[in-house]
VEXDRENMAR-119990 format. One record per residue (C-alpha): residue number from 1; x, y, z. Coordinates in Angstrom, 1 decimal, decimal comma, m for minus. Example, Ala and Ser with C-alpha at 12.3 -4.5 7.8 and 13.67 -1.06 7.14 Angstrom:
<atoms>
nr_xx_yy_zz
1_12,3_m4,5_7,8
2_13,7_m1,1_7,1
</atoms>
This chain:
<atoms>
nr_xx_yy_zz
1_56,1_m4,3_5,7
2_53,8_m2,4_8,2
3_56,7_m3,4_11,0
4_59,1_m2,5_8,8
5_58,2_1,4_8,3
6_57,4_1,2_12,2
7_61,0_0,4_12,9
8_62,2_3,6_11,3
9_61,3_6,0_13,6
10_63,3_9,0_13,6
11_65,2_10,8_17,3
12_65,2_14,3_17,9
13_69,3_14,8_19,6
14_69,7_17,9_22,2
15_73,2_18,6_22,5
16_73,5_20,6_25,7
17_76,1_22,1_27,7
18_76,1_20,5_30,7
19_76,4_21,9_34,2
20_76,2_21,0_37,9
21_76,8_24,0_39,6
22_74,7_24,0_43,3
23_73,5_27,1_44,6
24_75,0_27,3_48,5
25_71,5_27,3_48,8
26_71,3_23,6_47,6
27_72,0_20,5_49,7
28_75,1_19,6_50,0
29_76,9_18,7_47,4
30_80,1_18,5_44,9
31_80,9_21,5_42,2
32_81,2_19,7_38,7
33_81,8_21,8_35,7
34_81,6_20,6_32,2
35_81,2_16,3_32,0
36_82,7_14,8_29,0
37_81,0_11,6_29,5
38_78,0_12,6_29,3
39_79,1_14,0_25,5
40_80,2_10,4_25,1
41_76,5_8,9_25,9
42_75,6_11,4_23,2
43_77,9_10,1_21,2
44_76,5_6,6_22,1
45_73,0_7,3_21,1
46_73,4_9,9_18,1
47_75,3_6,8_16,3
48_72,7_4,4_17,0
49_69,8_6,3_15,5
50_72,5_7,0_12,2
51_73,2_3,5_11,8
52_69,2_2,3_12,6
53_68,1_5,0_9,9
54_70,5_4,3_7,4
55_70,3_0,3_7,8
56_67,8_m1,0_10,2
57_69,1_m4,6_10,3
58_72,3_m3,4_11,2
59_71,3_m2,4_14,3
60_67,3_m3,1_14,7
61_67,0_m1,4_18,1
62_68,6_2,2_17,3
63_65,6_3,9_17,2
64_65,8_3,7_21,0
65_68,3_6,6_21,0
66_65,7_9,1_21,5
67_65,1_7,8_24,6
68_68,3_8,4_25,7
69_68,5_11,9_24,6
70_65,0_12,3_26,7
71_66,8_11,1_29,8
72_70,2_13,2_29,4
73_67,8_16,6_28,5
74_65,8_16,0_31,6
75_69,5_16,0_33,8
76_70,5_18,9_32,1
77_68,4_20,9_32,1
78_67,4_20,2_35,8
79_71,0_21,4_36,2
80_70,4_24,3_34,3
81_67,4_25,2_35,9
82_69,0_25,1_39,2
83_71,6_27,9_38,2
84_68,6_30,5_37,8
85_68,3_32,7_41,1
86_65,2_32,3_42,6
87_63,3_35,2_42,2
88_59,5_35,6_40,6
89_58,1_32,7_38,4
90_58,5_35,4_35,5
91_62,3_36,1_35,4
92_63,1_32,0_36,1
93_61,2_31,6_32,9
94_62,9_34,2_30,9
95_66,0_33,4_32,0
96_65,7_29,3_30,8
97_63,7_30,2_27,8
98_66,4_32,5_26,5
99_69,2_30,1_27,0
100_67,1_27,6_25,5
101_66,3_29,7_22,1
102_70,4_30,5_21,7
103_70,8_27,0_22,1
104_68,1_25,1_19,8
105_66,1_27,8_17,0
106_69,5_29,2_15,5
107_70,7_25,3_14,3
108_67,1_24,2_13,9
109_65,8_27,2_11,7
110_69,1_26,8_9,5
111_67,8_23,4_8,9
112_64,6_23,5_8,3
113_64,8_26,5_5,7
114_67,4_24,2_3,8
115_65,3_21,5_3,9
116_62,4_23,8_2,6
117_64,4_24,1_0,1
118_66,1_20,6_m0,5
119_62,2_19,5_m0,6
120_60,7_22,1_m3,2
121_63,6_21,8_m5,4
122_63,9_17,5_m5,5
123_61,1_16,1_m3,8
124_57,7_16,0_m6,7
125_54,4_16,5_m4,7
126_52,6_13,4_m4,2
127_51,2_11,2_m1,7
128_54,1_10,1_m0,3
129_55,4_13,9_0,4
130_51,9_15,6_0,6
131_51,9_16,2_4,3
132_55,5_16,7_4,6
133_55,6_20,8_4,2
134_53,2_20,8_6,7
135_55,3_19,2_9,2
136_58,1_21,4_8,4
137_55,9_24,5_9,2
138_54,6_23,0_12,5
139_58,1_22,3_13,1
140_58,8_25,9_13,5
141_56,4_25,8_16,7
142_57,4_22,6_18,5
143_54,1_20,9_16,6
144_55,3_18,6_14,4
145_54,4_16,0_16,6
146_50,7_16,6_16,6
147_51,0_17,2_13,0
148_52,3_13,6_12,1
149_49,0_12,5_14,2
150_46,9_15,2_12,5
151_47,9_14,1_8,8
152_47,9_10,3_9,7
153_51,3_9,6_9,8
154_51,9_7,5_12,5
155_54,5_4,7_12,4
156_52,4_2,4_10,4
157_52,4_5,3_7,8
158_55,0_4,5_4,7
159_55,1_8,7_3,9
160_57,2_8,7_7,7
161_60,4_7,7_5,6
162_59,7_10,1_3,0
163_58,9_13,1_5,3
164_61,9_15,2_5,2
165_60,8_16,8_8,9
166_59,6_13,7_10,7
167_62,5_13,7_12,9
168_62,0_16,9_14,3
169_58,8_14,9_16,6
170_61,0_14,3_19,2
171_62,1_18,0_19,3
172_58,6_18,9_19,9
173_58,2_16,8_22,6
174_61,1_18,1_24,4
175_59,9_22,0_23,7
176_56,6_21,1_25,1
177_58,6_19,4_27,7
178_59,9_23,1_28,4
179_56,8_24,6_28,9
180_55,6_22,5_31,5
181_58,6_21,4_33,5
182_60,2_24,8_34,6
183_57,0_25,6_36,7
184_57,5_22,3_38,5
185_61,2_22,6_39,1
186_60,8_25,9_40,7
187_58,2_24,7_43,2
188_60,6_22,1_44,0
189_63,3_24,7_44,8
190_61,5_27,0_46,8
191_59,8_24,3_48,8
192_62,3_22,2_49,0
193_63,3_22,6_52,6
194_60,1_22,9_54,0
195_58,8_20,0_56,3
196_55,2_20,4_56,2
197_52,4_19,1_53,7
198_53,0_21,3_51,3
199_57,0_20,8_51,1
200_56,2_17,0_50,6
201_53,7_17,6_47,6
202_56,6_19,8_46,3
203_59,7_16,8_46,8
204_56,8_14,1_45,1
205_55,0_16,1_42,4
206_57,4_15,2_39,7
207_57,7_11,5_40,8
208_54,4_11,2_40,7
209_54,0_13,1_37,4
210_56,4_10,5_35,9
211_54,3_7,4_37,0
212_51,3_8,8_35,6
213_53,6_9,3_31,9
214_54,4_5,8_32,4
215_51,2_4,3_33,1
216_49,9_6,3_29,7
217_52,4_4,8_28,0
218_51,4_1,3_29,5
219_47,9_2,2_27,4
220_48,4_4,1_24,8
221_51,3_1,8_23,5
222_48,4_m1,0_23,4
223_45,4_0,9_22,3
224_47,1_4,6_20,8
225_50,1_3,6_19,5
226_50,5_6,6_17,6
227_49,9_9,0_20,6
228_52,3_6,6_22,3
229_54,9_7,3_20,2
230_55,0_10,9_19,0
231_53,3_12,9_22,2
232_54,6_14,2_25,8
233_51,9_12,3_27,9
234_53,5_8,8_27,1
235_57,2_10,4_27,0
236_57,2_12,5_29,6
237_58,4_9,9_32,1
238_61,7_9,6_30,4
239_62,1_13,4_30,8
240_61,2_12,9_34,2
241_63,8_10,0_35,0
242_66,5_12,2_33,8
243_64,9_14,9_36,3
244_65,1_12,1_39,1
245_68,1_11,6_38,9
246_69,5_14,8_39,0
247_67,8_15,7_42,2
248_69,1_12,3_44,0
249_72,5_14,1_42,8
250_72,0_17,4_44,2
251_71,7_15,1_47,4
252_74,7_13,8_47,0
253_72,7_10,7_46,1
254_74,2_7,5_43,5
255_77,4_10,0_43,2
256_80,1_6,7_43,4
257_83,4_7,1_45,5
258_84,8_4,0_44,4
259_86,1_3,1_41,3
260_84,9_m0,2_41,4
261_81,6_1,0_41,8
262_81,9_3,3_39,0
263_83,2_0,8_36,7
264_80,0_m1,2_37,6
265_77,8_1,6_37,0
266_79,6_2,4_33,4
267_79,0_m1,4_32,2
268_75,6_m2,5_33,5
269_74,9_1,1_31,7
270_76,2_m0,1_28,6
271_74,8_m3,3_28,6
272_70,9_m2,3_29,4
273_71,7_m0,1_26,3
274_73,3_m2,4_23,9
275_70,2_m4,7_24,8
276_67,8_m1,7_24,0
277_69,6_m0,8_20,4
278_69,4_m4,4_19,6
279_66,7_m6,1_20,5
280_64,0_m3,4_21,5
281_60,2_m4,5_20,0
282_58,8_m2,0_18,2
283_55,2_m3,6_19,0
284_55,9_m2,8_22,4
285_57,0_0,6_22,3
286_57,6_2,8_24,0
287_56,5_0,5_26,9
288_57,7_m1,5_27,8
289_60,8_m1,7_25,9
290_62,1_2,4_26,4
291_62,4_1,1_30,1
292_65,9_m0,5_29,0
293_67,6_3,1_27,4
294_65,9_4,9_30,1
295_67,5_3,1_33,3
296_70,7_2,1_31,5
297_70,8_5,8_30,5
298_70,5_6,8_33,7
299_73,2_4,2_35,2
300_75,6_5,3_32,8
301_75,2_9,3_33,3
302_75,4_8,0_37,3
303_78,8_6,9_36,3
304_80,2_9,4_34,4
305_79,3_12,3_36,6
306_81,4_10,7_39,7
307_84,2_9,5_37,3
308_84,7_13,2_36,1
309_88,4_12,6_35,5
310_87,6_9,4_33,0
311_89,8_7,6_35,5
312_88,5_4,1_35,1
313_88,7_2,0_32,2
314_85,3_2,2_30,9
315_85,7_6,2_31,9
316_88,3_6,9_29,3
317_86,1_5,2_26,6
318_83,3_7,5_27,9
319_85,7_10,6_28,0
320_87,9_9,7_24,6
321_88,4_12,7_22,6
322_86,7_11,8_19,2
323_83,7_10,5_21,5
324_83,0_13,5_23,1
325_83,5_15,3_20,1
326_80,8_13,5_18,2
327_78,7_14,3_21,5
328_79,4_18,0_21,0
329_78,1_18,1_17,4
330_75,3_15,5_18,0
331_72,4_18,3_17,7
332_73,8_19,1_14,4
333_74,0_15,0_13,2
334_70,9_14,6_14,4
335_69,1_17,9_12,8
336_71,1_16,7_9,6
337_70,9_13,1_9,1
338_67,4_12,5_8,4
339_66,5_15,3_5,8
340_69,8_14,1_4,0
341_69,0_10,0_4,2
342_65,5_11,2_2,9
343_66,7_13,3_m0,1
344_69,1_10,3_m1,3
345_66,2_8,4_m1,0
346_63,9_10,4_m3,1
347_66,8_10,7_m5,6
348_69,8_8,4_m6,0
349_68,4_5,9_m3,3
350_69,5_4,7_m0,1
351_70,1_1,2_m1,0
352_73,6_0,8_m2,0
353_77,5_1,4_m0,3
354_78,3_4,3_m2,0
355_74,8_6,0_m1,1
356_75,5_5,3_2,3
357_78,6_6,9_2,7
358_78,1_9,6_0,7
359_74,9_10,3_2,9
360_77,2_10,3_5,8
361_79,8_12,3_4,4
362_77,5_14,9_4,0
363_76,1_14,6_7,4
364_79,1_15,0_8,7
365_80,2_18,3_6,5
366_76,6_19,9_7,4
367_77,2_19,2_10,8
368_80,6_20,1_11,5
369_79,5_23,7_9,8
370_76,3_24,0_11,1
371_78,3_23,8_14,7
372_80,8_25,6_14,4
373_79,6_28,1_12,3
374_76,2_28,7_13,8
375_75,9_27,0_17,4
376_79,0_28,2_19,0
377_79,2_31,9_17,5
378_75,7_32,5_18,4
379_75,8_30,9_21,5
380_78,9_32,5_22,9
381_79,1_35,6_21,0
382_78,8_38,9_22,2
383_76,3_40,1_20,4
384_73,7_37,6_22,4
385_75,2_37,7_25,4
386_74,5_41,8_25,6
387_70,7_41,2_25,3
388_68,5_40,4_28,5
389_66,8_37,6_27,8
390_63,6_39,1_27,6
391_64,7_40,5_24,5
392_66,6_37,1_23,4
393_63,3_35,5_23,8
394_61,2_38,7_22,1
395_63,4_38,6_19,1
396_63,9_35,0_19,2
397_60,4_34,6_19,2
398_59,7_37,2_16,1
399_62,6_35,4_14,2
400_61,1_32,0_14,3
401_57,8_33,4_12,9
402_59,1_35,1_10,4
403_61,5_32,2_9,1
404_58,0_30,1_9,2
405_56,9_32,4_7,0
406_60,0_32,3_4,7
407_59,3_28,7_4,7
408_55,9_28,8_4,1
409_57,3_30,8_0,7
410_59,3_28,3_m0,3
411_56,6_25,9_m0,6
412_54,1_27,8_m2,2
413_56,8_28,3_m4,7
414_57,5_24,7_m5,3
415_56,0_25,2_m8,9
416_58,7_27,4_m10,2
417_61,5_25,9_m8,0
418_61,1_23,1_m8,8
419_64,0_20,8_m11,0
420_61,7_18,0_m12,0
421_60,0_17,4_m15,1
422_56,6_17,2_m12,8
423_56,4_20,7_m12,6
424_54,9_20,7_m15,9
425_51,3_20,3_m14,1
426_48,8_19,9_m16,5
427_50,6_16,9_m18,1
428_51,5_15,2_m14,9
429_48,9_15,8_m12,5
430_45,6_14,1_m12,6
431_43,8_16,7_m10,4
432_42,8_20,2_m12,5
433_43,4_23,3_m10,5
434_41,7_25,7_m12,8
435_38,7_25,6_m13,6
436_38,3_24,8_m17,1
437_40,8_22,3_m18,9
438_39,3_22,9_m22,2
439_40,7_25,9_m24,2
440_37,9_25,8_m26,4
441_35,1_25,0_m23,6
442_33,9_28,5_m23,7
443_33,2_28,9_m27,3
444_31,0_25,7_m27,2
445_27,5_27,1_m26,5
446_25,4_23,8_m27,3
447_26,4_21,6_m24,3
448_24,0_19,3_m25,3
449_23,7_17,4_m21,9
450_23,3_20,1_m19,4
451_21,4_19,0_m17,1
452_22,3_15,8_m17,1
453_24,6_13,7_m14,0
454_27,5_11,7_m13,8
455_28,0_10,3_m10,7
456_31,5_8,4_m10,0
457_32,4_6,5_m7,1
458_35,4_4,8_m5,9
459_38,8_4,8_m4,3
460_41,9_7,2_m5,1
461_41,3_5,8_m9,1
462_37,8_7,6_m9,0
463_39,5_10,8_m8,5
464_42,4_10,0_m10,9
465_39,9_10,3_m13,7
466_39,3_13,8_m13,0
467_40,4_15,6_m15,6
468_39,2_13,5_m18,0
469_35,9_14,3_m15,7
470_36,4_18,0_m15,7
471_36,6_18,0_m19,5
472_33,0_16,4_m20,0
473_31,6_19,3_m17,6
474_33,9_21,8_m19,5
475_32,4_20,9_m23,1
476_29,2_19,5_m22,6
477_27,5_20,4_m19,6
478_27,5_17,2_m17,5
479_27,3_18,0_m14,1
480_30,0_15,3_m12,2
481_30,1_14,7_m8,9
482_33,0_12,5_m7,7
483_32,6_10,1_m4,3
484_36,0_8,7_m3,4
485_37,7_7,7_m0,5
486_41,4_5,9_m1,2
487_41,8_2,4_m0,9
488_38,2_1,9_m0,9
489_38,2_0,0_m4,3
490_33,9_m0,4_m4,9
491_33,3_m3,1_m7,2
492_36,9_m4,3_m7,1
493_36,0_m8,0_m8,2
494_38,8_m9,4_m5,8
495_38,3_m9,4_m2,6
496_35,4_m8,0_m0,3
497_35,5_m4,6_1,1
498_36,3_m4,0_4,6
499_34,2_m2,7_7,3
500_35,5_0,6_6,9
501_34,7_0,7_2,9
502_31,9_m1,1_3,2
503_30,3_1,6_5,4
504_31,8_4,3_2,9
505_30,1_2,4_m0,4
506_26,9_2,2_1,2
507_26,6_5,7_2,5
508_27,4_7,0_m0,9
509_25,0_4,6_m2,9
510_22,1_6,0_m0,5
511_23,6_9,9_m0,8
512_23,9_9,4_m5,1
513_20,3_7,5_m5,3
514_18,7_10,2_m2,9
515_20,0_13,2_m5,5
516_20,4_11,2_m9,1
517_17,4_11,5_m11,3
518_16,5_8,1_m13,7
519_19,0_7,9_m16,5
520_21,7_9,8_m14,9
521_25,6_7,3_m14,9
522_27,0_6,0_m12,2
523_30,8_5,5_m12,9
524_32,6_3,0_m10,7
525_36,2_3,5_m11,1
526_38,8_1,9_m9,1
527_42,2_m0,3_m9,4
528_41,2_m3,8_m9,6
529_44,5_m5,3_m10,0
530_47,0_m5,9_m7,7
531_49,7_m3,8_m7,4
532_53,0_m4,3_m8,9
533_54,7_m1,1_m7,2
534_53,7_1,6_m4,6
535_54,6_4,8_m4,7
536_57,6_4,1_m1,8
537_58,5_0,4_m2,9
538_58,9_m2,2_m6,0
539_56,6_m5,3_m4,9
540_58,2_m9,2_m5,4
541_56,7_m10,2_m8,6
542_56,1_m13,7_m7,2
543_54,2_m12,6_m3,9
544_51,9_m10,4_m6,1
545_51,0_m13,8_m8,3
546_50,5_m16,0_m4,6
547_48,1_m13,2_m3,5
548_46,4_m13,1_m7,1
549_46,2_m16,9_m7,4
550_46,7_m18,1_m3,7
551_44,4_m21,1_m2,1
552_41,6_m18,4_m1,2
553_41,5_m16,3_m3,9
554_38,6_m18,3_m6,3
555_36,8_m17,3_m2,8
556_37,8_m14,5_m2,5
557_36,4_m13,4_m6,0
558_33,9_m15,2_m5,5
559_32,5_m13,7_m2,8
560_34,0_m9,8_m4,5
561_31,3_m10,8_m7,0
562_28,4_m10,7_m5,4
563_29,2_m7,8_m3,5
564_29,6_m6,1_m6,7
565_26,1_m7,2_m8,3
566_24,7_m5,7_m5,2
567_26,3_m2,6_m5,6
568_25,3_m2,7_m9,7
569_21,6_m3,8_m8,3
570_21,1_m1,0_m6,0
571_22,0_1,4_m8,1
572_20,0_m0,1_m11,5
573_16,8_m0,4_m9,2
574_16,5_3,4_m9,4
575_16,7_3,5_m13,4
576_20,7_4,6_m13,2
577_22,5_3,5_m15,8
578_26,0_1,6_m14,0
579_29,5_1,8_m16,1
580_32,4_0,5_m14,8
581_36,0_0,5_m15,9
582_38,3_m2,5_m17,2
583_41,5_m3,0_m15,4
584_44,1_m0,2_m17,1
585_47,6_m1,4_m17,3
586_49,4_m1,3_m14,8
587_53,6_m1,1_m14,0
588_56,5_m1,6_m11,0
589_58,2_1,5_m10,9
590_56,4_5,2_m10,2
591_56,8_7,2_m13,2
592_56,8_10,5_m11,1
593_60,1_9,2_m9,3
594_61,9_8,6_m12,2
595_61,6_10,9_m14,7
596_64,2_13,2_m13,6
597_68,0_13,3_m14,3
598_68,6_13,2_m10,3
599_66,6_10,5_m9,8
600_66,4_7,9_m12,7
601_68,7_5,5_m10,9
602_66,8_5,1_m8,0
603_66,6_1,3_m7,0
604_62,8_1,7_m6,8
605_63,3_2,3_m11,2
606_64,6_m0,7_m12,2
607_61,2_m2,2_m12,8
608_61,5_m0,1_m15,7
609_58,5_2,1_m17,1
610_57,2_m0,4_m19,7
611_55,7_m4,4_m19,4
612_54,6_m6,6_m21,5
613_50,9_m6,4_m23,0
614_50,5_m10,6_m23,0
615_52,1_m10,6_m19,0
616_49,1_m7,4_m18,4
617_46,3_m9,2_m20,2
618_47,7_m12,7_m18,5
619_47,6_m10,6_m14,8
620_44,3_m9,0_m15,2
621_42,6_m12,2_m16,4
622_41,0_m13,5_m13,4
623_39,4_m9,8_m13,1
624_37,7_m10,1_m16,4
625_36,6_m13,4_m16,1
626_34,8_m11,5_m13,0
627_33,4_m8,9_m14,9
628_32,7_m11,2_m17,8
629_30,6_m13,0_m15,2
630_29,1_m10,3_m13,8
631_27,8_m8,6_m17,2
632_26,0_m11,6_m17,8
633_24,3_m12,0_m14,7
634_23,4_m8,3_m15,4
635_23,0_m7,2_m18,8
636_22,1_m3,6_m18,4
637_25,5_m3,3_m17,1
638_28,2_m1,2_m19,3
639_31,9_m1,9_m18,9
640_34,1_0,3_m21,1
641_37,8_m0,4_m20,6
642_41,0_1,5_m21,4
643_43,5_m0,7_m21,5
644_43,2_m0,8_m25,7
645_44,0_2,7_m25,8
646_46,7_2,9_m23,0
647_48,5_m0,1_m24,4
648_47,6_m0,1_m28,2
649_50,9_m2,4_m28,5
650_52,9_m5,6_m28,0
651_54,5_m3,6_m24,8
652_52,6_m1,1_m22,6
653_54,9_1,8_m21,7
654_53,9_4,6_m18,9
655_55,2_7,4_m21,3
656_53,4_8,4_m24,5
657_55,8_10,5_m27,5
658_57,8_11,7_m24,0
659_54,2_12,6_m22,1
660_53,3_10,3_m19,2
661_50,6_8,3_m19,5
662_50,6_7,6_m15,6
663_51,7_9,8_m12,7
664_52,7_6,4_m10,7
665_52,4_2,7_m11,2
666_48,3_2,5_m11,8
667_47,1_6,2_m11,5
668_46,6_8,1_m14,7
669_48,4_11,0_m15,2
670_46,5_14,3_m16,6
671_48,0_13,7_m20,7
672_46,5_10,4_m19,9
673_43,4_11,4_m19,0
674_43,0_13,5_m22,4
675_44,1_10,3_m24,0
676_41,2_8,8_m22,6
677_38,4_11,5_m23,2
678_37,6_10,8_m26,6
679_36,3_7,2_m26,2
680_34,5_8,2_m22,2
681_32,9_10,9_m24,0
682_32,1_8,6_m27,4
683_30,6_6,1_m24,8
684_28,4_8,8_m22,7
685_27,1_10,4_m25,7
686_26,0_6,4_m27,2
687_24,3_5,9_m23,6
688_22,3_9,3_m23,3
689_21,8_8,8_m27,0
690_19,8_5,6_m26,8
691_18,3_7,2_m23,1
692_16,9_9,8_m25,3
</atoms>
């Protein structure tokens, strides 16, 4: 599964015009004007990454697309750079960053405030999509590769697929790309000719700035995998190749005179490439597998910039008309595909035919308008091209902020944009955002426990509970304090916890005995069954029984139970009375996802939102016998379980009178928290009440 969401990694395209116009200044060497061919490698590699994202056994490999894109950006805009006149450091700035912010922001900004949209009006906040608005923001600023790092959403992460803006990494590299490679072009050009010490450091300083990128990648692909993946250091070498090569060219340098050796060049291009979309290991990535895109990138663009006229045979597949047509609007694909494929995937589902094509369809429609209706007015209209580019990059500049801000609007105003039923918050949502969730809290003045402590502890189940939670400080004075950390299950009677939780149980017992006074609860509150359904996916009913009743799991439990009377022990030894909750029913499909009119059909909803009670009790069985087990080794011990009151008949549903019991498969929504209430606060009252 892990390798699964690691295969879908998204590719930021960078459709640019290309150029090789040579200064008389430059070495020697042949005018070209616009290159077809190298519209056809975009072509190439925007389809790849369409077909890897929209079916990654069709073509397991596509996500190496981006590393084309990397290589033909670096060539481009080395060839861009080179048109600049080489004045002060200042004005060759302005000049590229001008030209730059015509050719990506107007496109990107388009797309992103859509998607804004798109997301607040379809997408329900959860897990899955909690970090993707702020990768759309960071987007704005060429960060949204940090951010996916920041909000731990590296390629292992199952939210990538779901994130709306995760594509728009790979545009951040190349902007940060930008800042740093124009000061190392121009010291190129102006020292260039020089002989001395200095005019060698100038001809080496990018090839040596692309082996250090490469031998990052060699680590960070091994030990950082997620720095590896998302950030310039480990990427920059790509960049660089592209760079490379276009310098060999201004020397008149791998430009072909034969036929025959262009033909060569073309398919040994195409091969590396086919080889890298098909069989590239996304455990070794990007080194040492982006090595095969890279260099059959750069064969290929070494072929199609001598064989200008598309005069071989492999040169007219390179230059054919629809080709280099895809290659013009492949900025556009790419800016469109993925927030598309993720918005048929939070809704109808991505699974089927007709998904598919009418994904692609409207990829295509986007795109086609988004190009010629946005990149080519603005980029050759008038209206730009009578600003200096100090102001293009001023007001450039000012509009991105300002559409950041737009977008940050947009997402605070989710609540009332929103189409789904989840919008209705209190009912839904498990976690209270005001302050009180009793109406009638105020006008209780007895609050006959003030002064007493609940303390709960657990994983992401913990703070499910916590509006039941809030309720009991509301209307009777408890004072609660909540220690969670999710998928940290304490006391989860199935399997031990692993180093990580184990340090994260035990630091909490010592911080709750250190501040709990005698006869305060401890409440430990987690999922102890296995899962039927995630948030993202439906699980194989069969594999969930081998892992519940595989060869180790009598050991497993075994060993789960006497990490749980230690837990119960420590806390008992300081006169703290322990309850802990029975396994609550639990389903396959995520309520949350498919409630809604738009999304009800999702794949991901045929497991239905209703199961069995006899197939529940039958699955949480070998839990209870635990707890059964454990009570008796421990008398003191209180369990109290829900289940009766969730499921009070022959088939447990996820909705109550058309009010959801759960948000997703296991957690509790907030109507089923006030379910709930009564019999928590029924059995807090009976413990403080025999306490005295």
């Amino acid at each position: 599964m892990l390798l699964d969401f690691y295969n879908r990694r998204p590719v930021c395209l960078r459709r640019l015009s290309v150029y090789m116009i040579y200064s008389s200044s430059n070495i020697n060497a042949t005018k070209h004007g616009y290159i077809p061919g190298i519209d056809g490698l975009r072509a190439l590699a925007v389809l790849s990454v369409m077909i890897f994202h929209l079916d990654a056994n069709l073509l397991p490999g596509g996500f190496s697309g981006v590393d084309v894109f990397f290589v033909i950006s670096g060539y481009v805009v080395s060839a861009s750079l080179a048109k600049e006149q080489l004045g002060s450091f200042w004005r060759f700035a302005i000049d590229f960053y001008s030209r730059r912010i015509i050719r990506i922001y107007p496109a990107l900004v388009l797309c992103l405030l859509a998607t804004a949209l798109l997301q607040s009006l379809l997408v329900p906040p959860s897990w899955l999509s909690t970090t993707s608005s702020k990768t759309g923001i960071a987007a704005f600023f060429g960060m949204s590769n940090f951010a996916l790092i920041w909000f731990n959403d590296g390629y292992f992460s199952p939210r990538v697929e779901f994130n709306t803006f995760t594509h728009t990494w790979s545009l951040a590299v190349e902007e940060q790309f930008y800042l740093l490679f124009p000061i190392v072009f121009f010291i190129w050009l102006k020292n260039r000719e020089r002989n001395d010490f200095f005019g060698t450091i100038s001809k080496w300083m990018l090839v040596f700035l692309l082996v250090i990128s490469l031998l990052i990648s060699w680590y960070q692909t091994d030990f950082l995998p997620d720095h590896a993946y998302y950030l310039l250091p480990s990427r920059f070498w790509e960049l660089a190749c592209g760079a490379v090569l276009y310098k060999l060219h201004a020397k008149n340098i791998l430009f072909f005179e034969s036929k025959k050796y262009i033909e060569i060049s073309v398919i040994c291009g195409l091969i590396l490439l086919s080889l890298g979309f098909a069989f590239a290991d996304p455990k070794a990535f990007p080194f040492p597998w982006a090595m095969l895109p890279v260099l059959g990138a750069m064969i290929l663009i070494a072929g199609v910039t001598s064989d200008i006229q598309g005069d071989s045979r492999f040169g007219r597949l390179m230059n054919n008309a629809p080709i280099v047509y895809i290659g013009k609007i492949s900025y556009s694909l790419y800016l469109w595909h993925w927030p598309i494929a993720v918005v048929f995937r939070w809704t109808v589902g991505l699974e089927n035919p007709v998904a598919i094509i009418a994904a692609v369809l409207c990829t295509v429609m986007m795109s086609v308008f988004s190009y010629h209706l946005i990149e080519r007015p603005i980029r050759h209209g008038s209206f730009v091209s009578s600003k200096s580019n100090w102001i293009v990059v001023s007001r450039g500049g000012a509009t991105i902020v300002v559409s950041a801000i737009v977008a940050m609007g947009i997402f605070v105003g989710q609540p009332y944009l929103s189409l789904s039923v989840t919008k209705d918050e209190s009912n839904w949502y498990p976690y209270p955002k005001e302050k009180s969730v009793s109406p009638n809290a105020s006008k209780m003045s007895n609050h006959l426990y003030q002064g007493r402590s609940i303390y709960v502890l657990g994983d992401s189940h913990a703070g499910a509970y916590s509006t039941m939670l809030r309720m009991l400080e509301n209307e009777q004075g408890v004072a609660v304090k909540q220690f969670s950390k999710a998928g940290c299950a304490v006391a989860n009677l199935l399997i031990e916890s692993s180093p990580e939780c184990a340090k994260f149980i035990e630091d909490s017992i010592a911080k709750i005995k250190a501040n709990a006074k005698p006869g305060d609860v401890v409440f430990l509150a987690s999922l102890r069954m296995n899962r039927l359904g995630d948030q993202w996916r439906t699980f194989d009913e069969s594999d969930v029984e081998k892992k519940q009743s595989g060869p180790n799991s009598v050991q497993n439990r075994l060993a789960a139970l006497k990490e749980a009377k230690h837990i119960v022990d420590s806390f008992e030894s300081s006169d703290l009375t322990v309850v802990i909750d029975a396994p609550k029913p639990i389903f396959k499909s995520p309520p949350f996802r498919c409630s809604d009119w738009f999304n009800s059909g999702n794949p991901i909803c045929k497991g239905g939102g209703q199961l069995s009670r006899e197939f529940l009790l039958n699955h949480r069985k070998p839990i209870m016998e635990n707890l059964g087990e454990l009570a008796r080794l421990d008398p003191k011990l209180i369990i109290w379980d829900p289940f009766p009151i969730l499921c009070p008949s022959d088939i447990c549903m996820t909705t109550d009178n058309n009010l959801p019991l759960f948000f997703d498969g296991d957690h509790l929504s907030g109507y089923g928290n006030r379910r709930l209430y009564p019999s928590f606060l029924s059995l807090v009252q009976l413990i403080w009440k025999s306490n005295g």
